[in-house]
C-alpha positions as CSV (number, residue, x, y, z in Angstrom):
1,X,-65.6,78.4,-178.4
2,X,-66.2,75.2,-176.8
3,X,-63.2,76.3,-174.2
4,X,-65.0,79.4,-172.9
5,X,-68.2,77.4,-172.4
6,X,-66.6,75.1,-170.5
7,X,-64.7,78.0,-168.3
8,X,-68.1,79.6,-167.9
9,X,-70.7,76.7,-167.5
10,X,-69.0,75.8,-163.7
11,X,-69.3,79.5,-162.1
12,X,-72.7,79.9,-163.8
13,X,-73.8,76.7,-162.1
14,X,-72.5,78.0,-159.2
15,X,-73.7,81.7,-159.7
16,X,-77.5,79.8,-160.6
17,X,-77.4,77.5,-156.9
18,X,-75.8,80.6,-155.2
19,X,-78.7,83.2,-156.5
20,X,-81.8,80.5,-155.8
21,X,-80.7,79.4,-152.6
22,X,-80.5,83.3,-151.6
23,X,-83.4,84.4,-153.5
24,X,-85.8,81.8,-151.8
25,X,-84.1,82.2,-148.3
26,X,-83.4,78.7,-147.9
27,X,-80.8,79.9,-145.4
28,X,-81.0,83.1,-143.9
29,X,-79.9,85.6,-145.9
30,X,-78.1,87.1,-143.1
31,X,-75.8,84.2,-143.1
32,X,-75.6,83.6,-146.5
33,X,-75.5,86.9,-148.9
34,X,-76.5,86.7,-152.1
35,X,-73.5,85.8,-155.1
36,X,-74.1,89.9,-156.3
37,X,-73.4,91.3,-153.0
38,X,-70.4,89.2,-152.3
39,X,-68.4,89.5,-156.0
40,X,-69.1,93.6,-155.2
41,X,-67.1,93.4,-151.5
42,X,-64.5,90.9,-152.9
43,X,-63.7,93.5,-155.6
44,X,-64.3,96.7,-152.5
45,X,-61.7,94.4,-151.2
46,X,-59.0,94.3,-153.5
47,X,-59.5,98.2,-155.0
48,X,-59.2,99.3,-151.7
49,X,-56.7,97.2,-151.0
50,X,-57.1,96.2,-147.4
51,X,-56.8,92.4,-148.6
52,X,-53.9,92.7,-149.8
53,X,-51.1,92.1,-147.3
54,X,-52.8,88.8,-146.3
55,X,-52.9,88.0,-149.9
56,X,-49.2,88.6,-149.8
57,X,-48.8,87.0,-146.8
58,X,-50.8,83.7,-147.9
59,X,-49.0,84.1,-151.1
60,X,-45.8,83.7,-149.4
61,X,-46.1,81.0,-147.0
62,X,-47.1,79.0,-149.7
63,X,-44.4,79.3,-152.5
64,X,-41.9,79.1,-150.1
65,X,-43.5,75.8,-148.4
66,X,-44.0,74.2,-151.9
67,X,-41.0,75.7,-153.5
68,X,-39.1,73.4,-149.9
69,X,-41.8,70.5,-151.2
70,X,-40.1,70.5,-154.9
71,X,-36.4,70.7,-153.9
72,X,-37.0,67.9,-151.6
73,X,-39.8,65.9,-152.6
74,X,-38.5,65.5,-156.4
75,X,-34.7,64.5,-155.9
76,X,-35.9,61.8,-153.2
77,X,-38.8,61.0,-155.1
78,X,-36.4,59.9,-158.1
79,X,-34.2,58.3,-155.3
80,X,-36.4,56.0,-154.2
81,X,-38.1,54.9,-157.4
82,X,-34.3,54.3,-159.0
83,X,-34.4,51.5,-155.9
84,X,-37.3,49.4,-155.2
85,X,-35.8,48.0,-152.3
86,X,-34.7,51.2,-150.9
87,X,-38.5,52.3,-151.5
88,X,-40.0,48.9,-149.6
89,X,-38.3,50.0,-146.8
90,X,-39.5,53.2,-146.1
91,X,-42.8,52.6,-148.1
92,X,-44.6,52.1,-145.1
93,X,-43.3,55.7,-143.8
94,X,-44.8,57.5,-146.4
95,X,-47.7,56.5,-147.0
96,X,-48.9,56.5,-142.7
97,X,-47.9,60.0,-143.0
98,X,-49.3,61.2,-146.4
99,X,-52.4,59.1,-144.9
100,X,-52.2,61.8,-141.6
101,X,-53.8,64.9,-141.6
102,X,-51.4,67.9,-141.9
103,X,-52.9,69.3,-139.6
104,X,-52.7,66.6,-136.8
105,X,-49.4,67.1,-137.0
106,X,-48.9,71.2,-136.8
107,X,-48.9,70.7,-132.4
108,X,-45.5,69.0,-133.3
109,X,-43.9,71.3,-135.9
110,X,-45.4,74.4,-133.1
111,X,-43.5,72.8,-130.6
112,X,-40.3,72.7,-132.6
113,X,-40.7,75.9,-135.0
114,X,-42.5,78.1,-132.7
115,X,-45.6,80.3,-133.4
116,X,-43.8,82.2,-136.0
117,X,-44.3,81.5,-139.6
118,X,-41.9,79.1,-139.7
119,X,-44.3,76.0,-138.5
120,X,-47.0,77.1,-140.7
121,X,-44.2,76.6,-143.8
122,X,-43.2,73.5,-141.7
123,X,-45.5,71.7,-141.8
124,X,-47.2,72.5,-144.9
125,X,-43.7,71.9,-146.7
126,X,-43.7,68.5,-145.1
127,X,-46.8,67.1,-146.2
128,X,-46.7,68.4,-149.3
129,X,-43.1,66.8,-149.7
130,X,-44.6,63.3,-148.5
131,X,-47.2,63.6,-151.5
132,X,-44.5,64.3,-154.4
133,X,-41.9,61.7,-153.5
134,X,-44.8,59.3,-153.9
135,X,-45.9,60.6,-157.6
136,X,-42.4,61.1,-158.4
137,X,-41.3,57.6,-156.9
138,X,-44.4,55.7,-158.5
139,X,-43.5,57.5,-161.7
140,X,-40.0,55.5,-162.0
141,X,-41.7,52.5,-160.5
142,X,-44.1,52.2,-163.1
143,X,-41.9,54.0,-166.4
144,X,-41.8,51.6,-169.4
145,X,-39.8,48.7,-169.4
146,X,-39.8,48.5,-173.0
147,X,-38.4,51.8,-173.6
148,X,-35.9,51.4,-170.7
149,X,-34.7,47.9,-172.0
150,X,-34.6,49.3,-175.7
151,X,-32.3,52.4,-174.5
152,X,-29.8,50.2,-172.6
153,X,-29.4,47.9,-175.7
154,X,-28.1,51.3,-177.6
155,X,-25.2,51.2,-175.0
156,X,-26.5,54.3,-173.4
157,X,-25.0,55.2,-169.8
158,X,-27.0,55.4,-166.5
159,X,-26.9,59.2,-167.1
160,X,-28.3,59.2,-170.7
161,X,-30.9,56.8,-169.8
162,X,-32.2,59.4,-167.1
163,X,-32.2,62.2,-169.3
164,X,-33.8,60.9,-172.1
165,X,-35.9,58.1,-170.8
166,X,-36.7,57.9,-167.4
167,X,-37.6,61.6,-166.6
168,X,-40.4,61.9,-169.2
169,X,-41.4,58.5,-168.0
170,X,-41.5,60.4,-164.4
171,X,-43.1,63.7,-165.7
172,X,-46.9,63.1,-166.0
173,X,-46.6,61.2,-162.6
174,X,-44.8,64.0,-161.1
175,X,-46.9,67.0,-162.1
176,X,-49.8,65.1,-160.8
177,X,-48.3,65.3,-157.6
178,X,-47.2,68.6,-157.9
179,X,-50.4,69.6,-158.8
180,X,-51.9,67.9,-156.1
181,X,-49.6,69.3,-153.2
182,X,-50.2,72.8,-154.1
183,X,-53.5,72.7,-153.6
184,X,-53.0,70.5,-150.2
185,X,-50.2,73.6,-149.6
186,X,-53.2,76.7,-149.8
187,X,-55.9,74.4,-147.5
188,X,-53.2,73.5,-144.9
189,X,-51.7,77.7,-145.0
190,X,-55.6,78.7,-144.7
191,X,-56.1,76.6,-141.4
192,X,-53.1,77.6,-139.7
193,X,-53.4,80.9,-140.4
194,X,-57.3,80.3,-139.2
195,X,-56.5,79.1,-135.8
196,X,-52.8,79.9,-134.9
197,X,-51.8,83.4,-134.1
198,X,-50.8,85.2,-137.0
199,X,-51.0,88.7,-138.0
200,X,-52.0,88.6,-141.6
201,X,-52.9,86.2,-143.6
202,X,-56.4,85.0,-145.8
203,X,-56.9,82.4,-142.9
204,X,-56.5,84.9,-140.5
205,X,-59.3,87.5,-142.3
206,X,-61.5,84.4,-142.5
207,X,-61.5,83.9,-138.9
208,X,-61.8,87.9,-137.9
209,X,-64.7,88.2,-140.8
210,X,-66.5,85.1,-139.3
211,X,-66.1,86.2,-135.0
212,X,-67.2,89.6,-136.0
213,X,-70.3,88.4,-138.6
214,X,-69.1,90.7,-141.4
215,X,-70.7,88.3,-143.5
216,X,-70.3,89.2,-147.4
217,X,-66.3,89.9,-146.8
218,X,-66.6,86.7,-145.2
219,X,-67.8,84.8,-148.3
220,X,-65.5,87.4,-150.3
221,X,-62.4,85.8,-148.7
222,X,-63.3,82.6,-149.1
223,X,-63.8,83.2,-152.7
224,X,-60.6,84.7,-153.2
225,X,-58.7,81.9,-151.5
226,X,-60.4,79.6,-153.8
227,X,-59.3,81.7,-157.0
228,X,-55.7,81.3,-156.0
229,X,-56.0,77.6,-155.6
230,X,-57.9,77.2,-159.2
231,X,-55.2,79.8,-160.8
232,X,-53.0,77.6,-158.9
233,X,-54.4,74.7,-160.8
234,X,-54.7,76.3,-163.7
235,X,-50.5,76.8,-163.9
236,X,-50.3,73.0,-163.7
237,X,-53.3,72.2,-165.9
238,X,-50.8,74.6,-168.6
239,X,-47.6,72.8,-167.9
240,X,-49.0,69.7,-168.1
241,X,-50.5,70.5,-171.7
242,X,-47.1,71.9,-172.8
243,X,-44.7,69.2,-171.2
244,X,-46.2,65.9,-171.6
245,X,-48.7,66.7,-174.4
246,X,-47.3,63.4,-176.3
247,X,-49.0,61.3,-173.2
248,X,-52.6,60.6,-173.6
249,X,-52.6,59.5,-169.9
250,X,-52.5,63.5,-168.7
């Protein structure tokens, strides 16, 4: 019980704000439609259908860009962290450019990708690979000595010692990036599909909704990229309960 009044409480707060500022005309309500009118065009939206290939296309772009983030990010993420020195070195390197906006960036990964898709997943891939290297590292970094020393003194080899040890050290610290770089994945997707040529694509529908004042769809888009990002969310919120449910830290 108490877990469906927590899921509800947030969008009835928001449904309450939404509703008041629209019912006084705080703003004009041309510009900002009430919550009922919007949640009735964001369903008109998905019966009908006509959102749906940039849904797809959003959809895309960012599983394979974070899919590129995981099989890079977590292998030299666990690199790094295995060597302290190694991770000194290029310390600096990652953090400057997790500390850069992605989409600074995107005129670079245009010039060498193109305007195809391929620099959107670039560059989105990249920063979200910068952010889990430096959970994943940081998770070795800072996994208990105690344990580790304990497990060497069984005789255990390097191998066993990662397996059983080291990786659930690294877990917590990892999803937390993981988590974090998906939803850094769907903001950085939304802006280039926004403001770089693209055919489809929620960013794209944004940007046509907003230049042709088709205001509720407008508000309707928004909140359906925002319920992929919380579902998004959510996926990690559930692995993180099942993996690492014996650390009180998560």
């Amino acid at each position: 019980m108490k877990k469906i009044i927590h899921f509800v409480s947030g969008p009835a707060v928001l449904f309450f704000v939404w509703y008041s500022v629209s019912a006084l005309h705080l703003v004009e309500p041309f510009f900002l439609p009430g919550p009922l009118v919007t949640i009735k065009k964001f369903f008109q939206l998905l019966i009908s259908g006509n959102i749906l290939p940039d849904l797809f296309a959003t959809l895309f772009r960012l599983g394979l860009s974070f899919l590129i983030a995981v099989l890079v990010g977590v292998p030299l993420g666990l690199m790094l962290g295995f060597s302290k020195k190694l991770y000194r070195h290029v310390e600096f390197l990652i953090d400057f450019f997790r500390s850069l906006p992605a989409s600074a960036l995107f005129p670079l990964f245009l010039i060498l990708f193109g305007a195809a898709d391929w620099s959107k997943i670039a560059v989105v891939a990249f920063a979200s690979t910068l952010i889990v290297i430096f959970h994943t590292a940081y998770g070795v970094l800072h996994s208990s000595k105690t344990r580790t020393l304990a497990t060497r003194l069984m005789g255990v080899n390097h191998w066993q010692l990662f397996c059983h040890v080291t990786w659930w050290e690294t877990l917590p610290h990892t999803l937390v990036g993981l988590r974090h770089a998906v939803s850094l994945s769907l903001a950085v997707i939304i802006v280039t599909e926004m403001f770089v040529g693209t055919a489809v694509g929620l960013g794209r529908r944004i940007i046509d909704f907003q230049i042709t004042y088709e205001m509720p769809n407008l508000y309707a888009t928004i909140l359906l990229a925002g319920l992929v990002g919380y579902l998004s969310n959510l996926v990690f919120i559930f692995l993180e309960a099942r993996a690492v449910h014996w650390n009180g830290r998560v």
